[in-house]
C-alpha positions as CSV (number, residue, x, y, z in Angstrom):
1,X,0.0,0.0,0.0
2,X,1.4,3.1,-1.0
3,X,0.1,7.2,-0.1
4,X,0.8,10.3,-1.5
5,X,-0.8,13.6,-0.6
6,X,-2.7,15.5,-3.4
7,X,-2.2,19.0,-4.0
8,X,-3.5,21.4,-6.2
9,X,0.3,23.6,-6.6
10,X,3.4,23.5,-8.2
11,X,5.5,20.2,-8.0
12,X,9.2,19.1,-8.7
13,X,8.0,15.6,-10.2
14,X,6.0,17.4,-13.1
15,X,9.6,18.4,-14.5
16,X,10.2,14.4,-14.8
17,X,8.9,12.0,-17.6
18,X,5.6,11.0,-17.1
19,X,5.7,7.6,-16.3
20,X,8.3,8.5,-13.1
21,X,6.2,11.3,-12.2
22,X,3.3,9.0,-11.5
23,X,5.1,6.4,-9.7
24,X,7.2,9.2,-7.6
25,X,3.6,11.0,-6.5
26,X,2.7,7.7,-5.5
27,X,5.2,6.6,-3.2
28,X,5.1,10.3,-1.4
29,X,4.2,9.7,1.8
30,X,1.4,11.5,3.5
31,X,2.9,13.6,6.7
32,X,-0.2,14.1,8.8
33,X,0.4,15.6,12.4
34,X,-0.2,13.6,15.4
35,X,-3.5,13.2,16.1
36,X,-5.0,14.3,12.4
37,X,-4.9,10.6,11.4
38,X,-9.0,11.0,11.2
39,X,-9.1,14.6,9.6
40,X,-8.9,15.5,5.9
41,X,-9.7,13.3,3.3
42,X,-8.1,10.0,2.0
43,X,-8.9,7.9,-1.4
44,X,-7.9,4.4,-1.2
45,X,-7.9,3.5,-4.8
46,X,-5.8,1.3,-7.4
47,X,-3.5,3.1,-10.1
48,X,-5.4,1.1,-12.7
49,X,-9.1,1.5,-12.0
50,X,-11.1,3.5,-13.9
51,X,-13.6,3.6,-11.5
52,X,-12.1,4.8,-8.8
53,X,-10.3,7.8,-10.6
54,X,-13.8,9.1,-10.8
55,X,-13.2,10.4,-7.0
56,X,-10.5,12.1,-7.7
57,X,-11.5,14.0,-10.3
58,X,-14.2,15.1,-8.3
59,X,-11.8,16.4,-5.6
60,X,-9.6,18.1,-8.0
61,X,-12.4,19.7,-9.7
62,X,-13.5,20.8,-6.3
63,X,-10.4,22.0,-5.5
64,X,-10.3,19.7,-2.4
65,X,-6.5,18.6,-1.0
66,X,-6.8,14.8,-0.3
67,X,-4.5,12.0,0.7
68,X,-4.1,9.0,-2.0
69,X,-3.5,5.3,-0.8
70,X,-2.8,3.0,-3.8
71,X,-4.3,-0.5,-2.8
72,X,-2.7,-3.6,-3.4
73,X,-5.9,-5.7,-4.6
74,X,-4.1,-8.9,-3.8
75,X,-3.4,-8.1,-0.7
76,X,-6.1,-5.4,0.9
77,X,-5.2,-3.4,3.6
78,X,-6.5,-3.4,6.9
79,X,-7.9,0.0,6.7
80,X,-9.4,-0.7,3.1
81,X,-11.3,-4.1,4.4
82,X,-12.0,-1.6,8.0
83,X,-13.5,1.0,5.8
84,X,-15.3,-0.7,3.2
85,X,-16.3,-4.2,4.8
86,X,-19.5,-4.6,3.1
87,X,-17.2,-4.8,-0.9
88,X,-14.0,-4.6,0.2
89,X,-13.3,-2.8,-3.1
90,X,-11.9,0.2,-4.1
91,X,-12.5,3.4,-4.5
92,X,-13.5,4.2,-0.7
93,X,-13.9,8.1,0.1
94,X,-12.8,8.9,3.9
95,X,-14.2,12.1,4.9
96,X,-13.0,13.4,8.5
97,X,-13.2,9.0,9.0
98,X,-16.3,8.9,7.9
99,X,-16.1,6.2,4.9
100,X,-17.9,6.0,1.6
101,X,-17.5,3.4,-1.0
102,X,-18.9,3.2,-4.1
103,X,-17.9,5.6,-7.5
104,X,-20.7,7.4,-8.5
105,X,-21.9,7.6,-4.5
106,X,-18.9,9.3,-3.7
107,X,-18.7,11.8,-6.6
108,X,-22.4,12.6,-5.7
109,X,-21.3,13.1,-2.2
110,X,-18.1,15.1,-3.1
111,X,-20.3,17.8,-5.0
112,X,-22.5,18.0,-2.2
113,X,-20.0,18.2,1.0
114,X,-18.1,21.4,-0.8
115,X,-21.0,23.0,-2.4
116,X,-19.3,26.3,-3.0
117,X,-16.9,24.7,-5.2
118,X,-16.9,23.5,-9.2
119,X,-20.6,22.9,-10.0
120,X,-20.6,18.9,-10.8
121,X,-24.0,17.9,-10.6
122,X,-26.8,19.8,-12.9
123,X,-28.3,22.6,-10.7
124,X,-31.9,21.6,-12.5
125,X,-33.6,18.9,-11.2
126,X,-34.5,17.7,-14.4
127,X,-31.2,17.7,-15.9
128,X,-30.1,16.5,-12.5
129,X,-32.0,13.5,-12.8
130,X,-31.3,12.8,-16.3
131,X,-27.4,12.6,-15.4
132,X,-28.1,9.8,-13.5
133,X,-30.6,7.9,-15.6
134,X,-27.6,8.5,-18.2
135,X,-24.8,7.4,-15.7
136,X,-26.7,4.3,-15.0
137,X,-27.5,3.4,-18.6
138,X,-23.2,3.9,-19.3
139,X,-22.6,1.5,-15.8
140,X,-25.8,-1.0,-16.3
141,X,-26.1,-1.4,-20.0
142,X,-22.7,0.3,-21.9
143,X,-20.0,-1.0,-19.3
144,X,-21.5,-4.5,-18.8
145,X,-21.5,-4.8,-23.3
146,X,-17.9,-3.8,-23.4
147,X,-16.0,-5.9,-20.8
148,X,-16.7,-9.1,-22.2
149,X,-14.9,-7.9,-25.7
150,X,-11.6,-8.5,-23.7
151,X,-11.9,-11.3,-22.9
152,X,-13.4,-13.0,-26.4
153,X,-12.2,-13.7,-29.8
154,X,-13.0,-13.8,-33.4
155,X,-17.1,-14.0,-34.4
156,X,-18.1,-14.0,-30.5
157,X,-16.3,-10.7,-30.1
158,X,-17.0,-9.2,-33.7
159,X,-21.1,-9.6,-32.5
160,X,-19.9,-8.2,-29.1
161,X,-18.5,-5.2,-30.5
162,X,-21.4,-4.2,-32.8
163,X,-23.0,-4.6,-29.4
164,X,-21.1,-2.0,-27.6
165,X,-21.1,0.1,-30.3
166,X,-25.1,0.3,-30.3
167,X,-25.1,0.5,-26.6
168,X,-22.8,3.8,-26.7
169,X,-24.8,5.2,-29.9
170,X,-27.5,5.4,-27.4
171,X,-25.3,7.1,-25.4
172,X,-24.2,9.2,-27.5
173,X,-27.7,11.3,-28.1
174,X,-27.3,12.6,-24.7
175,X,-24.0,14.5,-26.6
176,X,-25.9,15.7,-29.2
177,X,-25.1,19.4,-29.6
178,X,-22.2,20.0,-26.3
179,X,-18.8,20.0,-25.7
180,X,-19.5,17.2,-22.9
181,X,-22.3,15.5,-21.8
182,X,-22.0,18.2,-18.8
183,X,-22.6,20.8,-21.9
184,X,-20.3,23.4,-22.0
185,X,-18.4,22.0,-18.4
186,X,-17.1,18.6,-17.7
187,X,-19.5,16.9,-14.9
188,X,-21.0,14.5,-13.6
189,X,-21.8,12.0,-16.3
190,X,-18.4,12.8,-17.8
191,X,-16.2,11.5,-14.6
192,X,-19.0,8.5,-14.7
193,X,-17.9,8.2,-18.7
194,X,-14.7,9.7,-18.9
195,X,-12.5,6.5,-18.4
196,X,-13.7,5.6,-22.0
197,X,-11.4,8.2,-23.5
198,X,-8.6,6.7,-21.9
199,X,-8.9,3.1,-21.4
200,X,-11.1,2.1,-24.2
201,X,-8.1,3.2,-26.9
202,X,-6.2,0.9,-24.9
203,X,-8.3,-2.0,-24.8
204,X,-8.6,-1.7,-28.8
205,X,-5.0,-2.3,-29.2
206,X,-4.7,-5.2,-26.9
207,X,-7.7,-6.7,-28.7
208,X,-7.0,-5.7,-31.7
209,X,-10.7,-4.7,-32.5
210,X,-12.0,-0.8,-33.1
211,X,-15.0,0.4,-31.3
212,X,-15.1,3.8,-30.7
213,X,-14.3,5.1,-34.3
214,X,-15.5,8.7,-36.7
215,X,-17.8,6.4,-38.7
216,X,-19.8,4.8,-36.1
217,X,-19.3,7.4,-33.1
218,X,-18.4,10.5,-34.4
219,X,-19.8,12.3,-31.2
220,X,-17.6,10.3,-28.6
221,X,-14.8,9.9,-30.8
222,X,-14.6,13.8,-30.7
223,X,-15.3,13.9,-27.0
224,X,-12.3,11.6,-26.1
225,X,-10.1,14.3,-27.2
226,X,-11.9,17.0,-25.1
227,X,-11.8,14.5,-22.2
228,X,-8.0,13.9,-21.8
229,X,-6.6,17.1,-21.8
230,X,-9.2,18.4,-18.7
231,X,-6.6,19.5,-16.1
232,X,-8.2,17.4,-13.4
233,X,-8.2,14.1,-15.4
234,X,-4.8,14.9,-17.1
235,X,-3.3,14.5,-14.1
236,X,-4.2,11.2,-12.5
237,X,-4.4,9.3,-15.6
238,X,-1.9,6.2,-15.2
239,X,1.2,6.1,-17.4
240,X,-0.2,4.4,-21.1
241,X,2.7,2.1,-21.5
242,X,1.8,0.5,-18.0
243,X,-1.5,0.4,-18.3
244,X,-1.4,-1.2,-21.7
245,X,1.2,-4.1,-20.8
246,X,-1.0,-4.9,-17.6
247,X,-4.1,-5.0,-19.8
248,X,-2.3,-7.2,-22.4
249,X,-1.0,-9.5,-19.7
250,X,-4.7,-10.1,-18.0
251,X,-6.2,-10.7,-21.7
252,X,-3.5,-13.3,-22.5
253,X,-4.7,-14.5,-18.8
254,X,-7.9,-14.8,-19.5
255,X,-7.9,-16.1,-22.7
256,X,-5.7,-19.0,-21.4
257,X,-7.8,-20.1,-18.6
């Protein structure tokens, strides 16, 4: 298990390569004073989880300082399994030691515990409520067509993909006419989407299959640009080299089981 503390100034490790960088801000150890052990805010996540970089780039669009713990999934921690014992998965939100699990919980909870910052959610409660609908279509309906591609070949995965691309198509209306699905702002149903601009490139290449392309989804295609280069998701995104050879390695995995 590795910390770092999260801060929203200048820092010596964005002078190095980016794959260093990461690793160095991950190994920085939080220096809480005695007795503050409870206070703040903490995010016990994985480097490699797109869902649980969906906290953090709540708290950085907030503004919000917070210490990062990067779990090792095959061996927990006792705080992650004390603060999440229900799961026992990551991401878990510690507010003041009060623990939340759960992605799209937390990110709902984030915009509401510093009000006063970034705007996440809608202010309407129509558009409020059609965030979620469309956050639970992505998780429910778009999430659970694309993870089996990985882990399929040839005419099995071809029909999957066609799938997936249907799925986000849906999607996709809810684009129709803004610069994210937030409109003019990146919110709420982009940090519940925005791991597909990142990670879903990746999973082509190890799979050799394209889903998100200009002929079928010229909407999200265009987004994923727009997505990446947001200051708050620019700088927690996981080095793409190491990303890509641990997603090769659990394909060949899988596929060999």
């Amino acid at each position: 298990m590795e910390t770092m503390t999260r801060k929203h100034q200048f820092d010596l490790t964005s002078q190095l390569p980016t794959s260093q960088a990461f690793l160095l801000r991950r190994s920085q150890a939080s220096s809480r004073p005695p007795g503050m052990a409870d206070k703040g805010v903490k995010v016990f996540g994985m480097w490699a989880s797109p869902m649980a970089i969906r906290a953090e780039w709540a708290l950085r669009l907030k503004g919000v300082d917070y210490e990062y713990i990067d779990e090792d999934l095959a061996n927990k921690s006792e705080a992650l399994l004390r603060y999440n014992p229900v799961t026992e998965k990551v991401p878990v939100l510690v507010h003041d030691g009060k623990p939340l699990a759960e992605s799209t919980v937390i990110v709902e909870y984030i915009d509401e515990a510093w009000k006063d910052g970034y705007p996440i959610m809608p202010a309407d409660p129509f558009e409020r409520a059609q965030a979620r609908f469309w956050a639970r279509f992505a998780e429910e309906k778009c999430n659970a067509a694309l993870y089996p591609i990985f882990m399929t070949t040839g005419e099995a995965q071809s029909k999957l993909v066609q799938e997936a691309q249907q799925c986000l198509k849906t999607l996709e209306t809810a684009l129709e006419g803004k610069t994210f699905f937030g409109g003019d702002a990146f919110g709420y149903l982009d940090i519940v989407t925005g791991w597909y601009a990142y990670w879903l490139p990746i999973i082509e290449e190890v799979t050799g299959v394209a889903i998100v392309t200009d002929e079928a989804l010229p909407l999200i295609k265009a987004w994923f640009d727009r997505v990446v280069v947001v200051d708050a998701v620019k700088a927690t995104l996981p080095p793409r080299d190491k990303l890509l050879a641990l997603n090769k390695a659990r394909r060949e995995q899988l596929l060999s089981a």
